[in-house]
DRENNU-91162 format. One line per 10 residues: number of its first residue (from 1); their letters; for each residue x, y, z of C-alpha. Coordinates in pm, 1 decimal, padded with zeros to 6 digits, always signed. Each point is the difference from the previous one (the first is absolute). Last residue first. Layout:
NUM) A) X,Y,Z  ...
! end
This chain:
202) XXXXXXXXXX) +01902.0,-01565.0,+02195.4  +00089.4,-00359.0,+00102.9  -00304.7,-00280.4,-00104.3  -00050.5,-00248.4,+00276.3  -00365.5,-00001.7,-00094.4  -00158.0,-00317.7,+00162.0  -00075.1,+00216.7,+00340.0  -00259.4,+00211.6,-00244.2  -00052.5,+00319.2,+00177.6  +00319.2,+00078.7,+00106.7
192) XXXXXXXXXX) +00100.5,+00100.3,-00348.3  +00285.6,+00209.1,-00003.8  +00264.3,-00291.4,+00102.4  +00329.7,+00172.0,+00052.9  +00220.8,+00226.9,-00157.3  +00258.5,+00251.9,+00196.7  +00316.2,-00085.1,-00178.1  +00052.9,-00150.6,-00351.4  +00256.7,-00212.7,+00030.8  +00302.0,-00077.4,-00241.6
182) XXXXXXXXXX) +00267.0,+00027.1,+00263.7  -00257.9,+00011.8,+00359.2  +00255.9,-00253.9,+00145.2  -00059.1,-00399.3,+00162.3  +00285.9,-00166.6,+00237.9  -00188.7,-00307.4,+00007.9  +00020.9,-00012.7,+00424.2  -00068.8,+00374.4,-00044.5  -00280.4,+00013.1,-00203.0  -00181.0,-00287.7,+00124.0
172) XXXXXXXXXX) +00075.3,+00118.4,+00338.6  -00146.8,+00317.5,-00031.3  -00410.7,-00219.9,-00177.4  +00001.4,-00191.1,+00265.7  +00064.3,+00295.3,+00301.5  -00255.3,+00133.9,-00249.4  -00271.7,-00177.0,+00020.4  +00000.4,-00035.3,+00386.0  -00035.6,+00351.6,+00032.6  -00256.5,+00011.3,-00244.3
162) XXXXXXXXXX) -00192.3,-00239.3,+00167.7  -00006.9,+00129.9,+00372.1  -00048.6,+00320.7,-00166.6  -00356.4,-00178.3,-00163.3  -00043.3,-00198.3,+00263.7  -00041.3,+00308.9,+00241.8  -00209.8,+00151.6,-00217.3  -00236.5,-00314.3,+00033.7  +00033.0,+00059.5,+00348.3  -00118.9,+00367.3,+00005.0
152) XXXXXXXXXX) +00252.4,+00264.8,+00039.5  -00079.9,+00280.2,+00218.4  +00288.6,+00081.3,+00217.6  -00134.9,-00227.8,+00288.2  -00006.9,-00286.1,-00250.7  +00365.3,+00055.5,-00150.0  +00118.6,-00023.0,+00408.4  -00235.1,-00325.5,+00043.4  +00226.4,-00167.3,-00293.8  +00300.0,+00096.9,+00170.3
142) XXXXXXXXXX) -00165.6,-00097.9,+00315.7  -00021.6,-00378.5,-00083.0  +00363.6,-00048.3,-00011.1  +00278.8,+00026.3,-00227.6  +00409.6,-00041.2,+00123.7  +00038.6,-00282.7,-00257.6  -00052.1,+00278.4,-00288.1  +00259.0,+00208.2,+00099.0  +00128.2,+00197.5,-00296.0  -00296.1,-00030.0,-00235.7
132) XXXXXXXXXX) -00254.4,-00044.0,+00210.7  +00130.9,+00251.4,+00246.2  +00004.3,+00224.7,-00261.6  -00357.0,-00024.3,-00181.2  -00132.5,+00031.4,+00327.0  +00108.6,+00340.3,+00077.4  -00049.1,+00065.3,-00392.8  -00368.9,-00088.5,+00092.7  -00000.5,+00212.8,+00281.0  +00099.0,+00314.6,-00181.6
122) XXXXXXXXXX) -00261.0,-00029.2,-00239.4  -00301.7,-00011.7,+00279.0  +00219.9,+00288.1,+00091.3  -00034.9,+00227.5,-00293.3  +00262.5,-00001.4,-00231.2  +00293.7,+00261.3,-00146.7  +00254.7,-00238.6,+00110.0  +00188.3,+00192.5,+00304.0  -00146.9,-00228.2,+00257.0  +00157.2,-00280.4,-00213.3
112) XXXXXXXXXX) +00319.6,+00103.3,+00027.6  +00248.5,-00283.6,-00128.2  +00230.2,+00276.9,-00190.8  -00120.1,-00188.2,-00318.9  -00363.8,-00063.3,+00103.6  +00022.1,+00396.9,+00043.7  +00124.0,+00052.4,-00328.2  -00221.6,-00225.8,-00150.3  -00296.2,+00178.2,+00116.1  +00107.4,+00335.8,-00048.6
102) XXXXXXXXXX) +00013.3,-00102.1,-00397.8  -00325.3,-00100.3,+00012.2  -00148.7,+00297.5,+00129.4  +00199.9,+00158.5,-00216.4  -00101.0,-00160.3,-00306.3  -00386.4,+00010.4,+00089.8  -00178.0,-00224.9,-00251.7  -00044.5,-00311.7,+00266.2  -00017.0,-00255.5,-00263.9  +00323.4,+00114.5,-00217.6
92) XXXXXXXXXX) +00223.0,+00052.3,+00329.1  -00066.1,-00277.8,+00156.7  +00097.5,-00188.8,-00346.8  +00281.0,+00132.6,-00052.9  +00082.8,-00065.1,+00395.0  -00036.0,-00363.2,-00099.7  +00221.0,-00034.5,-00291.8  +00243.4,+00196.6,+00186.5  -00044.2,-00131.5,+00350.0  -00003.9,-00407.0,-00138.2
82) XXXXXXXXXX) +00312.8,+00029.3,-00172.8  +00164.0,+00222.4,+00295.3  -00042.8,-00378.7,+00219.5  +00108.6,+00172.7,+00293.7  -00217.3,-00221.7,+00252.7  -00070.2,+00291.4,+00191.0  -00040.3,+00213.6,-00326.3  -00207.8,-00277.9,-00156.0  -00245.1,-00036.6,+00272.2  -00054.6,+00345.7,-00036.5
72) XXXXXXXXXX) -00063.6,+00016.4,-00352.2  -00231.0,-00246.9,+00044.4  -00195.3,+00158.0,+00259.4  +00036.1,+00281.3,-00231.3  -00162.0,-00130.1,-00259.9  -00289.9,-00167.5,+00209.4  -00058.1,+00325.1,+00112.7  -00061.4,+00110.3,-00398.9  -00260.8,-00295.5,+00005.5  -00216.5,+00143.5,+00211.5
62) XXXXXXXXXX) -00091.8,-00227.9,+00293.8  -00327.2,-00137.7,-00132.4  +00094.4,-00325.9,-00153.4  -00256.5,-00167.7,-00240.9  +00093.7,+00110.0,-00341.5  +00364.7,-00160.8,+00010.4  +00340.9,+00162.2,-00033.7  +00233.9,-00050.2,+00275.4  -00053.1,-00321.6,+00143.4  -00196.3,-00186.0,-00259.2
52) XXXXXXXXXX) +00205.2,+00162.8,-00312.7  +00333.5,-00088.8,+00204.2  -00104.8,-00353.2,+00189.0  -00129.6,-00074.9,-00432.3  +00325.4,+00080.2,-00145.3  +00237.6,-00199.2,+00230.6  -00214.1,-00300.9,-00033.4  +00041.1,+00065.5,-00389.2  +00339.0,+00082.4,+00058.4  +00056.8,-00254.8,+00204.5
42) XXXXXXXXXX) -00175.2,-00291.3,-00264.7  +00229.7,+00127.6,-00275.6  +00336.6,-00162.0,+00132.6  +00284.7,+00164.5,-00216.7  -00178.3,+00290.2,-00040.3  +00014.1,+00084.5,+00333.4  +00241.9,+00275.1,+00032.4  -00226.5,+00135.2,-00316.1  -00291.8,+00131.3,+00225.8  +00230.0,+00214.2,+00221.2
32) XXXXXXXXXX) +00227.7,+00144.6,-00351.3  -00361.5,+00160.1,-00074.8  -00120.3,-00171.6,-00303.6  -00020.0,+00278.6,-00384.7  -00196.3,-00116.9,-00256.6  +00000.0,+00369.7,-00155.4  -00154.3,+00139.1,+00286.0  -00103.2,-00240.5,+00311.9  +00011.0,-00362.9,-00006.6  -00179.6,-00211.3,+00272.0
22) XXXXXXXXXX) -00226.6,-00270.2,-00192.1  +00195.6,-00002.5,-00311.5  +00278.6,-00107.9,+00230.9  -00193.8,-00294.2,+00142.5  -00131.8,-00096.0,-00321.5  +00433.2,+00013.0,-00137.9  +00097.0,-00198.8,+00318.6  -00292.8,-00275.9,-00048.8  +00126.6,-00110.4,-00304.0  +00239.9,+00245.1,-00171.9
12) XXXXXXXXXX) +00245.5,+00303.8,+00153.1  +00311.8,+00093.0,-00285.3  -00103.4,+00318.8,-00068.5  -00145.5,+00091.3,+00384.0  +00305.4,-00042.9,+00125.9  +00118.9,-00312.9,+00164.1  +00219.8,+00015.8,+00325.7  +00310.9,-00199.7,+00121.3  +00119.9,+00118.6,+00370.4  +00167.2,+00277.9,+00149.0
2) XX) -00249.6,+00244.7,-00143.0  +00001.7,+00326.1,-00220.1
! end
């Protein structure tokens, strides 16, 4: 599951086991993601809260099934597969349209974003989502104008800017810690985005 020492939810106390009890899904169940830090609580509380803030909080407006596949699109580039399945899963689930979905990914997968069944406001963001992730020293002012002119306001704008800075964190701490989906449940996330405190998977 990991190339380093992990504690499972068993043998968690102290601030581990309230941290655990804070983002268990099913049957006590911790994504293998939250347990890489078990070892050093205070990241994957940090860890928790940049997630639930970035991706799942009551006061962004893009729609939170977007946000998905920004994610999953950063995690293709980056290919961190951990991130894509757990993340596509969850796509999939919020935007309740399995084909749609599924044309998605296999566009982000063949690198084709004008065939991603999107509109063009879309398409911009995953323009910008890609040269942030793969050449983020080569950004200038009119990537941010180019979201504008396709109709994203600039508190959209930190919102992608957000997730795609989320999870270039959230890739390499899979693959510098070598974490797996064995023993995951796939697709869950925070359901309630309505309380920020609830880190509850479901």
């Amino acid at each position: 599951m990991a190339w380093i020492k992990t504690i499972p939810f068993e043998a968690a106390t102290g601030k581990l086991r309230a941290l655990y009890g804070r983002v268990t899904g099913p049957g006590n169940n911790v994504d293998n993601i939250m347990m890489m830090h078990s070892l050093r609580p205070h990241t994957m509380e940090g860890h928790m809260a940049i997630y639930k803030y970035v991706l799942h909080h009551r006061d962004n407006t893009v729609p939170k099934w977007f946000l998905e596949v920004l994610g999953v699109w950063v995690s293709s580039l980056n290919t961190c597969g951990y991130c894509v399945e757990h993340h596509f899963a969850g796509m999939k689930r919020l935007l309740g349209d399995a084909p749609r979905a599924d044309a998605i990914r296999t566009a982000l997968e063949a690198r084709d974003i004008a065939a991603t069944p999107l509109d063009a406001a879309q398409h911009a963001a995953l323009r910008y989502t890609q040269a942030l992730t793969q050449t983020p020293g080569t950004m200038a002012e009119t990537d941010v104008q180019a979201l504008r002119e396709a109709g994203w306001e600039d508190g959209e704008v930190l919102e992608i800017n957000q997730v795609v800075a989320y999870f270039s964190y959230a890739n390499r701490t899979v693959l510098g810690l070598g974490c797996s989906t064995k023993g995951d449940i796939i697709g869950l996330s925070p359901g309630n985005s309505d309380d920020p405190e609830d880190w509850g998977h479901r």
